[in-house]
Every structure is written in structure tokens, then in C-alpha cells.
N, C-alpha and C positions, 0 to 999 in steps of 0.2 A: 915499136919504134917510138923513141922520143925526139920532140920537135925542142930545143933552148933555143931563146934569140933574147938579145940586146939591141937597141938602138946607136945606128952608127950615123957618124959627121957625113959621110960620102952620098948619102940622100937616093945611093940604091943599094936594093937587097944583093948579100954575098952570102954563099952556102958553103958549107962545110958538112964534108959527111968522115964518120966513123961506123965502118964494118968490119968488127972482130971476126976471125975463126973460131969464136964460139957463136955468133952472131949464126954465122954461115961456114960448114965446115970450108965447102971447095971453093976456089977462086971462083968458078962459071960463077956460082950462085951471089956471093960478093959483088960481081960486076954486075950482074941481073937487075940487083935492087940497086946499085948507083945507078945506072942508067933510068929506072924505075925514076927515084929520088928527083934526079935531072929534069927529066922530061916534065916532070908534074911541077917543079921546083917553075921552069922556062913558060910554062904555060899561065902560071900565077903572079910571075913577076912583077906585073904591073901594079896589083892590087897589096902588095906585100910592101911598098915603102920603102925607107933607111934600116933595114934590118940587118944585121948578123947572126944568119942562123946556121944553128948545128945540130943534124940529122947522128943522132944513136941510134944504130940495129940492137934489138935488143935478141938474148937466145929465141930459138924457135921462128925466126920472122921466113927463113927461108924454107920453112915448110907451108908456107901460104901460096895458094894459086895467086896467078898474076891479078887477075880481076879482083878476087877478096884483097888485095896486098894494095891496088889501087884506089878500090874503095875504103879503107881503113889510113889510105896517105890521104888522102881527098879529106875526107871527116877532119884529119890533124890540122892542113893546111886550112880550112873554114876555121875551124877552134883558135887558129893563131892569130889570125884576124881579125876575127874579133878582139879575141883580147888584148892586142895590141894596136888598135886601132887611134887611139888617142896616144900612141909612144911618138 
């Protein structure tokens, strides 16, 4: 998964996600990792600012168990904060 964001004028965070069929063959798996995305996405909100961000599946992500999938969203969403702490 790749995490992109820009700073936006509206002073909160908005998500966007992209999940090819290469990403995840079948729709279940598709909507698995949105909902994934969401929930961790709602959880951190506060701490995430005026950001615009957009969530890439990248191939292989839907062969991750939910827990390693959640720990390796978790990892990105620390990494973005920090590094865009001063945006």
C-alpha cells in the first residue's frame, strides 16, 4: 500500500482510496481492504490535520492477513505523520 497526501485549505483530513483488480482480484477482497483503510483512516483522524490523502493498493496486498494488513496500515499512518507534521 502507498499512503500520497497534500495539504488542503478545509483544515480536515479527506481520503481517497484506489483498489485495482490487480490490486485484489475479487470485489469481497476490494471492499475488505476499503473498509480496512476507513476504519484505521476514522480512528486517526484527529491526529492527521488538513490533509488530502490517497490510499494505492498495491498487487499482492490482498493476500495479507487482516492483522499483518493492519499492522503494516498502522506503520504507514505513523510514517505520514510524522512526516507531515509541520504541513
Amino acid at each position: 500500500m502507498t499512503l500520497l497526501a497534500i495539504s488542503n485549505e478545509q483544515g480536515n483530513p479527506r481520503l481517497g482510496l484506489v483498489i485495482s483488480r490487480k490490486a485484489a482480484r475479487t470485489a469481497v477482497a476490494r471492499n475488505r481492504i476499503k473498509r480496512q483503510v476507513r476504519e484505521s483512516f476514522r480512528h486517526l483522524q484527529q491526529q492527521l490535520g488538513g490533509l488530502d490523502i490517497v490510499a494505492i493498493g498495491r498487487p499482492g496486498i490482498a493476500l495479507q492477513a487482516n492483522r499483518d494488513f493492519a499492522e503494516s496500515l498502522e506503520s504507514l499512518w505513523n510514517k505520514l505523520i510524522k512526516s507531515c507534521a509541520g504541513c
